[in-house]
C-alpha positions as CSV (number, residue, x, y, z in Angstrom):
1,X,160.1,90.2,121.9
2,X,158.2,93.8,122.3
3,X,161.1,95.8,120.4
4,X,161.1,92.8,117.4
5,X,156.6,93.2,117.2
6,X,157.4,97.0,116.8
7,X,160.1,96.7,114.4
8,X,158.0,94.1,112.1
9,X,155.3,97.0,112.6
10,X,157.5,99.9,111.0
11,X,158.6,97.9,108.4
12,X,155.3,97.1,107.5
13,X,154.0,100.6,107.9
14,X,156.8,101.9,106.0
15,X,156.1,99.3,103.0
16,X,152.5,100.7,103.1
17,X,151.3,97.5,105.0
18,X,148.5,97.1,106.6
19,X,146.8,94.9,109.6
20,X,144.9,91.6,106.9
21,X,140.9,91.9,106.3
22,X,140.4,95.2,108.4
23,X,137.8,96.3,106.0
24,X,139.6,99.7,105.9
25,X,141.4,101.1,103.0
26,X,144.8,101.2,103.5
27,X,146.7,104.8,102.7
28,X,147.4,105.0,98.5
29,X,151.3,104.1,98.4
30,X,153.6,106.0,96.2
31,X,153.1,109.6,97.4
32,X,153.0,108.6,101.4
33,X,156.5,108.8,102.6
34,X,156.9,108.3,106.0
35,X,159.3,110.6,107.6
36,X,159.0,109.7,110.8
37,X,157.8,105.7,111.5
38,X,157.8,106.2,115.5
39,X,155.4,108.6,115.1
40,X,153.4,107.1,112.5
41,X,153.3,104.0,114.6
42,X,151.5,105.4,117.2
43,X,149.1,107.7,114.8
44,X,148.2,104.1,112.9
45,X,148.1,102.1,116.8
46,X,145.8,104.5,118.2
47,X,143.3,105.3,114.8
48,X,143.1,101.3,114.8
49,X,142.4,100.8,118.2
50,X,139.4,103.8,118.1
51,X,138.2,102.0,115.1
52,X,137.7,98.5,116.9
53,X,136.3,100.1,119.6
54,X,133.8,101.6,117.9
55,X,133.3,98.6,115.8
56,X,132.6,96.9,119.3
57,X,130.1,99.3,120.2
58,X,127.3,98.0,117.5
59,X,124.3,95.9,118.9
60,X,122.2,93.7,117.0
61,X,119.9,96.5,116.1
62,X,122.5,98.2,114.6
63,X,122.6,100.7,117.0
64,X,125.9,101.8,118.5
65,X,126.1,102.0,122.4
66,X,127.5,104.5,124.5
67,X,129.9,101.9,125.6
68,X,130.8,98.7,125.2
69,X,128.1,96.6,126.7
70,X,126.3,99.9,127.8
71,X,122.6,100.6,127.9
72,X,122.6,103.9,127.0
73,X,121.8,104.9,123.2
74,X,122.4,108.7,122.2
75,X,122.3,109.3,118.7
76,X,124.5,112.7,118.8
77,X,127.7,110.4,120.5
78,X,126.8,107.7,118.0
79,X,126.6,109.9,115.0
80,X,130.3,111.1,116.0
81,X,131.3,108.3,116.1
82,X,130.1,106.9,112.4
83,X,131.8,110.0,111.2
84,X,135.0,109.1,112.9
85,X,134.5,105.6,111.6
86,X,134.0,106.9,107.8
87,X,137.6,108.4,107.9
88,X,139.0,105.1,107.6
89,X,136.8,103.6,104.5
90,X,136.0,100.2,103.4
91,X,133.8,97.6,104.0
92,X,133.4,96.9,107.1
93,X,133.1,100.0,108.1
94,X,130.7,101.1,105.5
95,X,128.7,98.4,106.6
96,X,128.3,98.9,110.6
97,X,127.5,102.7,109.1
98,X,124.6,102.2,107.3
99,X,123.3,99.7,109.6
100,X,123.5,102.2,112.4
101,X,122.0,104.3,110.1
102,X,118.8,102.7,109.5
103,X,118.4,101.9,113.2
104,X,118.7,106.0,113.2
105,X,116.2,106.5,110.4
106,X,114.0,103.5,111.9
107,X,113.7,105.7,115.5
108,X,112.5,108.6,113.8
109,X,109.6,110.6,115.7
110,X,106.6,111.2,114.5
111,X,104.3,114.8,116.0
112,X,103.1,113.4,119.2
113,X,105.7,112.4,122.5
114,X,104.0,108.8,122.9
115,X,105.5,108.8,126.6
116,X,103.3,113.3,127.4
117,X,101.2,113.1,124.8
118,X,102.7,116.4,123.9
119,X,103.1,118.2,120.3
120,X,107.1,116.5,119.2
121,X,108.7,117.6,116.1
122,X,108.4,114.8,113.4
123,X,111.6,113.8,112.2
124,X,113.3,114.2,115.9
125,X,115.0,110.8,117.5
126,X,114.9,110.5,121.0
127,X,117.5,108.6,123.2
128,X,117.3,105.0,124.3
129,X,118.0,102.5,127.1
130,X,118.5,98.9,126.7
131,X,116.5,97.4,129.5
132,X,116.4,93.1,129.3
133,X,116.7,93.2,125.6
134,X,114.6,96.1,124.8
135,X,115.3,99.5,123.5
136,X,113.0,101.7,125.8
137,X,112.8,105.7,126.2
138,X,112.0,108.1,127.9
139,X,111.2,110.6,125.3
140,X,113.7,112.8,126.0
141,X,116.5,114.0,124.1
142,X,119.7,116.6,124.7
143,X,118.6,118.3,121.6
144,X,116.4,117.9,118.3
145,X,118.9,120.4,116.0
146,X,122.3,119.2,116.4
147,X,120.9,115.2,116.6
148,X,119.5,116.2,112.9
149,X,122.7,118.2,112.1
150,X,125.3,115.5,112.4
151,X,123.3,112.8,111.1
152,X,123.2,115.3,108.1
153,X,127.0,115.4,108.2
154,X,127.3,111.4,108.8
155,X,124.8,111.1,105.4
156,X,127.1,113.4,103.7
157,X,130.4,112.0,104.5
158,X,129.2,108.4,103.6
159,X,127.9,109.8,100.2
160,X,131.1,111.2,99.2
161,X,133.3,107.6,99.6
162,X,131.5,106.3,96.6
163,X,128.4,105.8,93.8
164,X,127.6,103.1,95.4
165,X,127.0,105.0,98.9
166,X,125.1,107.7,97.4
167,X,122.5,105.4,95.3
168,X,122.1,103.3,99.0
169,X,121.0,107.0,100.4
170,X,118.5,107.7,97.8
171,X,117.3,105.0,98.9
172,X,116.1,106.7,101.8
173,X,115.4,110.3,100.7
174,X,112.1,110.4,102.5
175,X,113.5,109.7,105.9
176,X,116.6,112.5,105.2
177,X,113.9,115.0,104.0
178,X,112.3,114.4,107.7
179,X,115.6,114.2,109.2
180,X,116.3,117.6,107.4
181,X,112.9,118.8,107.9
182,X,113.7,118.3,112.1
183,X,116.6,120.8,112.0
184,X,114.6,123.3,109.8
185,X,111.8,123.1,112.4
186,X,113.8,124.1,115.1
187,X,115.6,127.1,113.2
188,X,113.5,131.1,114.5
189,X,112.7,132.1,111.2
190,X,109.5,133.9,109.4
191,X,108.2,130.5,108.8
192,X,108.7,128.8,112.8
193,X,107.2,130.0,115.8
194,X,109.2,128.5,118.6
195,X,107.5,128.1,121.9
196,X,105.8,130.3,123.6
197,X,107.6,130.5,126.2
198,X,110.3,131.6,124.6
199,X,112.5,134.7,123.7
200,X,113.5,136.3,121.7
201,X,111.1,135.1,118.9
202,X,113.0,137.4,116.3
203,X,113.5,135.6,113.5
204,X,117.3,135.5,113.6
205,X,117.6,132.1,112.1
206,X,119.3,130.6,114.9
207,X,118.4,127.2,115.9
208,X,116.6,126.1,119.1
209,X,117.6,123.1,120.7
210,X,114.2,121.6,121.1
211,X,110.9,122.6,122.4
212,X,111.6,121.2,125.5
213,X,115.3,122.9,125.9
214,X,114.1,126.5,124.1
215,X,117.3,128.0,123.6
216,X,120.0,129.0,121.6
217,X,123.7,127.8,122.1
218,X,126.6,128.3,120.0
219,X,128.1,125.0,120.4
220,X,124.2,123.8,118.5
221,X,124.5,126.6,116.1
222,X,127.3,125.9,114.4
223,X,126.7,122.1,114.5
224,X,123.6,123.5,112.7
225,X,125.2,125.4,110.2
226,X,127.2,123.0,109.0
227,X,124.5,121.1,109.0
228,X,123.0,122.8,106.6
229,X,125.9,122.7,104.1
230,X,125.3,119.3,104.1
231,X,122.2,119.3,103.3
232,X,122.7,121.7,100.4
233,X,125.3,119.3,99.3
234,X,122.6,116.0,99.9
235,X,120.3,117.9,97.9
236,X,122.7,119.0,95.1
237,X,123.5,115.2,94.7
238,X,119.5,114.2,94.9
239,X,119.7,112.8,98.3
240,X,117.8,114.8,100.0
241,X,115.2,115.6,97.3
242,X,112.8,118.6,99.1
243,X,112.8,122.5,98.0
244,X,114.2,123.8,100.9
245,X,116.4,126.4,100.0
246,X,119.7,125.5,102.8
247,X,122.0,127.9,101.5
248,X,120.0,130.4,102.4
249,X,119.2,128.7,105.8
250,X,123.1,128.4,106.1
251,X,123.9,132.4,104.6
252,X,121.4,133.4,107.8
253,X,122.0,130.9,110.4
254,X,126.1,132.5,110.1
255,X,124.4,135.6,110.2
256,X,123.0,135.1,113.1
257,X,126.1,133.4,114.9
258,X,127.9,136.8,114.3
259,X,125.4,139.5,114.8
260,X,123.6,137.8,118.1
261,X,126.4,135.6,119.7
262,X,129.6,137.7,119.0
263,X,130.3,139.8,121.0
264,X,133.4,142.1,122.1
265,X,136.1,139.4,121.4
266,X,134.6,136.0,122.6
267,X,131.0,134.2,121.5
268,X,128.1,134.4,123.9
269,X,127.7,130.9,124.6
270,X,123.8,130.8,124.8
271,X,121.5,133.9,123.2
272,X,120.6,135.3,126.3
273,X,120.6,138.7,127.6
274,X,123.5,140.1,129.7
275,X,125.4,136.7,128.7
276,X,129.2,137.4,128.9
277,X,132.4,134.8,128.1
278,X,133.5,133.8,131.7
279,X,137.0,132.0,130.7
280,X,137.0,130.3,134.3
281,X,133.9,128.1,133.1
282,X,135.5,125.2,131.3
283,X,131.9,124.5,130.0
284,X,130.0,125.7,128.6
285,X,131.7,129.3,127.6
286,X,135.1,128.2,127.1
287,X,134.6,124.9,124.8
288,X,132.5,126.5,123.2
289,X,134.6,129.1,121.7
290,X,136.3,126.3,119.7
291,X,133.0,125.0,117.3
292,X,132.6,127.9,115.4
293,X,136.5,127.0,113.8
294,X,135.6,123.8,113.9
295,X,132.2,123.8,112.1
296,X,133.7,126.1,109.2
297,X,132.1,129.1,110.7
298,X,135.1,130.9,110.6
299,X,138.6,129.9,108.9
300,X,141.8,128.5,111.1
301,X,143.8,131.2,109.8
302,X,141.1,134.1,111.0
303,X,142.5,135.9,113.8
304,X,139.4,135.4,115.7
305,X,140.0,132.0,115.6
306,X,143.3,131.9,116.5
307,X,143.0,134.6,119.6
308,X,140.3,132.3,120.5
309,X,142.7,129.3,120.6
310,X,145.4,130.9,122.5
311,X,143.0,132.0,125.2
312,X,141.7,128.7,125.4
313,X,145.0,127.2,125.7
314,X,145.9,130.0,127.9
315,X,143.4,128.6,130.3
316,X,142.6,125.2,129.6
317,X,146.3,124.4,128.3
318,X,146.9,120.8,129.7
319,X,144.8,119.0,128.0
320,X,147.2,118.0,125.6
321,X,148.3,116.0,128.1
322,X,145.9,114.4,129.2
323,X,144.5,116.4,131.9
324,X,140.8,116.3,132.2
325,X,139.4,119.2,133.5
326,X,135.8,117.5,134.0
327,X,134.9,113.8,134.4
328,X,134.8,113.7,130.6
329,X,137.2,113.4,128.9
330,X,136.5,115.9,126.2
331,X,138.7,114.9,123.4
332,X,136.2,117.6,121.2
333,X,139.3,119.5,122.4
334,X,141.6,117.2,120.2
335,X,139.0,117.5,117.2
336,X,138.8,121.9,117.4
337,X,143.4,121.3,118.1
338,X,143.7,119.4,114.3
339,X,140.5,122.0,112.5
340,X,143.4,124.8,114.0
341,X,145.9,122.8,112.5
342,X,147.8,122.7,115.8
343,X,149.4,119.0,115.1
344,X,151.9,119.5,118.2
345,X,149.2,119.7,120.9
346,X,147.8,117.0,118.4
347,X,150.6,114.4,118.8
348,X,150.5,114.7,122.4
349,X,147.5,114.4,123.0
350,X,147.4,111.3,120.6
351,X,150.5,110.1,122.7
352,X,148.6,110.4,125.3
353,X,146.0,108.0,124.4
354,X,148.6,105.7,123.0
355,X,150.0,105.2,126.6
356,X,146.9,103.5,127.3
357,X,145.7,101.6,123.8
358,X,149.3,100.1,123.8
359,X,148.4,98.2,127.2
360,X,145.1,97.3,125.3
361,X,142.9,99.9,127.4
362,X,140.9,103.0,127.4
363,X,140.9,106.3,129.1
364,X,138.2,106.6,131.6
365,X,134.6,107.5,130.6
366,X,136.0,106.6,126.9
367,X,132.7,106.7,125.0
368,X,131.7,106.3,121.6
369,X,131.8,109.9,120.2
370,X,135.1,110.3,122.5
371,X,136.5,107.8,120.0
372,X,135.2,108.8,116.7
373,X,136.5,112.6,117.8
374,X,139.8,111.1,118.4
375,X,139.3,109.8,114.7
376,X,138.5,112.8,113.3
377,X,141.3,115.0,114.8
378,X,144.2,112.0,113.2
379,X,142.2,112.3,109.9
380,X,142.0,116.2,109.7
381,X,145.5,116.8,111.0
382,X,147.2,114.3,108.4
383,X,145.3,115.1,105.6
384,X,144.7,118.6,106.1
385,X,141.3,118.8,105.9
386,X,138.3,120.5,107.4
387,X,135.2,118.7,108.8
């Protein structure tokens, strides 16, 4: 019975089938030959199974929860994972984006932390607990710059699948000028004092992570930066509809990255001084070696990038195979694997996941941006893309 399901399933895929009212849009037929329908099997299994799951992940507010039937609301996983969801169109899809987000847009902060009482940068969007029913938080977030970033990038990505999209944004051009507005604020430049308490103040235009996390990371940085492409390309299109001049924000934020954070062969992970690369850390110095590549900072074919790769591989090189080297499962390792255009380490590592999606199940501490990563990585390494 299991070897005539799978051979109904590469006929199909092989026909340019798909699974019936998905809300996805199938691959175009005509150009998409399959040469290999094992393999394609298991890309299509898996890129279906991390699109229900994050379909399962939306709550009546249209939120989308860490997990399914979780209580934990972070907008950075979520927005990951409306990204990944965006790679396969239609919709369904379309629709559990834009409800997730308005709830985004509807949790927007204004200049006061109603939980201290202290000064909050408007536009910001704490995370949230669902306690009996209610969303509740502590107002407290990882970050303010790369929450505002990817949301940026979601905005973009769901403005470019169609007309339709990009009117439903303008829609909302007030809320992504605030949203924009957020990562500006948190960028050192002539026109932002960042706290007090911190240094260096030196107008490098490198983003803070928030006033209550006053520092600089890479990892943020170029999350940041292509951020800020984004928003250029929002604003070229009318979405975003402020004066803000984001090329320039982008031209100095990469600037910055290279002048402040490399530094003799690997990236400083944080702007800090003394900071050196220590390999043996698997986070935060090694991982984060991979963003600028993946963010666009610098180009896959750079031999930065790719001495940056082998070392990391060099270290870190089983986690193609499923080896976690933390309780998480990191598959942001998959996503930097298909921006180098690495697709062997790719298919493993998607195999990998298919050992357990086949049996209907997940990989431990599977949450949502773990999924819409996974989504990502298939998407870029099949259709040779960049983020």
């Amino acid at each position: 019975m299991k070897l005539f399901f799978v051979s109904i399933l590469l006929l199909s895929i092989s026909i340019g089938g798909c699974s019936p009212d998905t809300g996805s849009t199938a691959p175009s037929g005509g150009t998409n030959v399959v040469k290999n329908p094992e393999k394609e099997l298991i890309y299509t299994s898996v890129a279906e199974s991390q699109e229900a799951y994050i379909r399962s992940l939306q709550t009546s507010t249209g939120a989308l929860n860490y997990t399914p039937g979780g209580s934990r609301l972070c907008a950075y996983f979520s927005n990951y994972a409306a990204i990944g969801l965006l790679t396969r169109p239609g919709v369904t899809n379309e629709k559990i984006v834009k409800e997730y987000m308005d709830w985004y847009i509807s949790k927007l902060n204004g200049n006061v932390n109603p939980r201290t009482g202290a000064a909050e940068i408007p536009g910001s969007v704490y995370d949230y607990q669902i306690s009996n029913g209610e969303e509740i938080t502590n107002g407290t977030y990882d970050s303010v710059d790369s929450y505002a970033a990817t949301f940026l990038i979601l905005a973009e990505k769901l403005m470019n699948i169609s007309l339709e999209n990009e009117n439903w944004l303008k829609q909302r051009s007030e809320k992504l000028n605030l949203v924009a507005s957020a990562m500006i604020a948190c960028i050192d430049s002539p026109g932002v004092k960042v706290p007090e308490d911190f240094s260096p103040d030196d107008n490098d235009y490198l983003s803070v992570a928030s006033y209550s996390y006053p520092a600089k990371y890479l990892m943020d940085n170029c999350e940041v930066n292509r951020g800020l492409l984004a928003a250029k390309r929002l604003q070229d299109k009318g979405v975003i509809t402020d004066s803000v001049d984001y090329q320039l924000y982008m031209e100095k934020n990469a600037q910055g990255i290279e002048s402040q954070l490399w530094n003799n062969g690997t990236y400083k992970w944080i702007d800090q001084a003394g900071s050196k690369t220590n390999w043996n850390n698997f986070y935060a110095d090694a991982v984060a070696q991979l963003t600028p590549v993946m963010m666009g900072i610098i180009n896959a074919n750079d031999s930065r990038a790719k001495n940056l790769w082998d070392e990391f591989n060099n270290h870190y090189g089983q986690w193609s195979s499923g080896y976690n080297y933390s309780d998480f499962p990191w598959v942001f390792i998959c996503f930097a694997a298909a921006s180098m255009g690495d697709a062997d380490r790719v298919e493993e590592y998607v195999k990998h996941i298919y050992s357990f999606t086949s049996k209907n199940t997940q990989k431990k501490n599977w949450y949502s941006s773990e999924a819409g990563e996974l989504l990502i990585a298939i998407d870029l390494i099949n259709n040779k893309t960049i983020l």
